[in-house]
N, C-alpha and C positions, 0 to 999 in steps of 0.2 A: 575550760580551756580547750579549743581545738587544736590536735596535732595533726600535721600534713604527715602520712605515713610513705610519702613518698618525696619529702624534705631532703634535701643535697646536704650533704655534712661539711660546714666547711672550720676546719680544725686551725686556730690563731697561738702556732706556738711559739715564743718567744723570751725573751727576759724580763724586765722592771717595766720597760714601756708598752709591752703586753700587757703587764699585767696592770696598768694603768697608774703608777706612782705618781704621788704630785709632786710637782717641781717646786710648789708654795708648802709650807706649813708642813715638811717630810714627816713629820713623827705621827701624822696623822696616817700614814698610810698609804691605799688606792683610793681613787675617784670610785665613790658609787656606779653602779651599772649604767644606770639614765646619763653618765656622765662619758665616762672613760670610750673611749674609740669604738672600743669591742661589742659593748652594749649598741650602740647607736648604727653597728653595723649591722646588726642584728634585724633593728627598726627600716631599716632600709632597703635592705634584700626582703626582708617582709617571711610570710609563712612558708616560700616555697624552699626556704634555707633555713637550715640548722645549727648557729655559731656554738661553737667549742672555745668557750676562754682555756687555756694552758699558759699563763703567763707566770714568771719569777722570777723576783729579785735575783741579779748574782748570778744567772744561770748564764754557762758559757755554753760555746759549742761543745768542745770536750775535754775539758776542762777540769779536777776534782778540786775545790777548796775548803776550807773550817767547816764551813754549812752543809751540812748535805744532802745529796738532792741535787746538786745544781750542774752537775755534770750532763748535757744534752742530748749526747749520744747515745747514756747510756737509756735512757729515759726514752726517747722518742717513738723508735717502733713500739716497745708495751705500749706508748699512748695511742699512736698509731692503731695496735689490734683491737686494743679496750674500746677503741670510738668510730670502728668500722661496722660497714665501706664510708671511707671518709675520699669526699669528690674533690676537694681543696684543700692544701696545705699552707698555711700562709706563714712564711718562716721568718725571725726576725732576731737572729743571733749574732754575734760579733765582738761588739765593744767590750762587753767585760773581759776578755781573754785580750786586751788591752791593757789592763792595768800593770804596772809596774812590777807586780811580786811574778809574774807567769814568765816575763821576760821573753815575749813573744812577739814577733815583728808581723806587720800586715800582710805580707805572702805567706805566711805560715797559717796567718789565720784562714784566711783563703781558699791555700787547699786543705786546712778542715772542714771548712764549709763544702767544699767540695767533696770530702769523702763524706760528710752526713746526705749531701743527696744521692751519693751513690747507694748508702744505706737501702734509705727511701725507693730508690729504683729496681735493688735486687733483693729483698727481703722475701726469703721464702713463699711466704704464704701468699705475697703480694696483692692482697685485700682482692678476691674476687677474680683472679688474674689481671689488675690494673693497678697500677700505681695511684697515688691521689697527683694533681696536677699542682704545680707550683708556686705560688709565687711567691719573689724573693721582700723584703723588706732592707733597702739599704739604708745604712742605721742613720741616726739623727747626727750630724757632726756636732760636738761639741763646742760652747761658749764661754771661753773663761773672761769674759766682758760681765757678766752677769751677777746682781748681786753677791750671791748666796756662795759661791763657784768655791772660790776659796777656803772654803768652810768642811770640804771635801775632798780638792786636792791642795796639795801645797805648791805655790807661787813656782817652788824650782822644777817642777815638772810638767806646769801647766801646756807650757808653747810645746813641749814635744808630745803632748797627748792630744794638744788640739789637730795639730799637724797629721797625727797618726788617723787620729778620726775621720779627717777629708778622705786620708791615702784609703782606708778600709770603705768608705761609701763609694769610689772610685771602685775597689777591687771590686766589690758585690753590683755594682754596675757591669761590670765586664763581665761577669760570672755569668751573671743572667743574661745576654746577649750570646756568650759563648753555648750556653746552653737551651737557649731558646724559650727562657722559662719567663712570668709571668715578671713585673717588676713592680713598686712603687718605692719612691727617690725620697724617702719622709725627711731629707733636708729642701726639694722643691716646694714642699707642701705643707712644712710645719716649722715652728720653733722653739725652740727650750724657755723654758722658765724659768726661776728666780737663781734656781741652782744651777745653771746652766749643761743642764746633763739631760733631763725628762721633759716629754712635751709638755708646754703651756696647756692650760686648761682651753684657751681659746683655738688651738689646734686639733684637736681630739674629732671635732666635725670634720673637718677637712680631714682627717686622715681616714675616716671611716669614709666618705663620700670616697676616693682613692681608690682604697681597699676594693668597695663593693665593683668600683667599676672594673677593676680587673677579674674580681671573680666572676663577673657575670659575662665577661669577654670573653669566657670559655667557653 
């Protein structure tokens, strides 16, 4: 195997659709690498890039729940220092700090998301004197048309999580405009699966094809 010792690091951290969950057949897992987004981004930026999967289940912005680990915040910069200088950051958190138990409305999420990039911008050591460069991931809106959908939420909550889901792809749209930072809209460019929550396996190219092209726009 040849390594480019001079390979860009681009670090993909995110929650379930990071980490590649399928939307068909859930108890099975992630999509193998050849499959899931991440992998195929990999394939596509080619040797002169270094993809870091960091993807999980559950994982909020900053968040603590039963499982643990899944808190984003606290987790990010150690991923951060452990996998520098990392040139690309490609962030994709939100939705879970949606669910019903956090009791957390879309501008709250927001400026979480906004204080983890402030994290990311002043963090001591600041990898090198540079921050890694941005880009945002606003999340997948939500389908409760979809078979599976109800299997996961119940019927009396669905229309106000669907609703909330637009509101938060909307917020992380503005986020990244406001702050100048990189974007891809995975509701222009993809669609959920059978559970109406994780991307379609036939998406996973399109979002990688996306993905690459913003980080290469750097």
């Amino acid at each position: 195997m040849n390594v480019n010792p001079d390979a860009r690091t681009v670090l993909c951290f995110g929650d379930s659709n990071t980490h590649g969950q399928r939307a068909e057949d859930v108890d099975r897992g992630r999509w193998p690498i050849d499959i899931r987004w991440t992998g195929r981004l990999q394939r596509l930026l080619g040797d002169g890039y270094a993809v870091v999967e960091e993807g999980l289940n559950g994982r909020t912005v900053d968040l603590d729940e039963q499982r643990p680990g899944r808190n984003g915040r606290t987790y990010l910069i150690p991923c951060l220092e452990s996998q520098q200088p990392v040139d690309v950051l490609v962030l994709g958190l939100g939705f879970n700090d949606l669910k019903p138990q956090f009791r957390r409305d879309v501008p709250e999420v927001a400026a979480s998301l906004g204080q983890l990039l402030d994290d990311v911008a002043t963090a001591p050591a600041n990898w090198g004197g540079r921050p890694p460069r941005v880009v945002l991931l606003a999340p997948l809106p939500i389908d409760d048309t979809r078979p599976d959908f109800h299997e996961f939420f119940p019927r009396d909550i669905a229309t106000d999580l669907v609703v909330r889901s637009h509101a938060l792809a909307a917020a992380v749209r503005a986020l990244a405009a406001d702050r100048g930072l990189g974007l891809v809209d995975l509701g222009s460019v993809a669609k959920t699966g059978d559970d109406g929550i994780h991307l379609s396996v036939d998406s996973h190219p399109a979002v990688a094809a996306a993905v690459a092209a913003e980080v290469r726009a750097g």
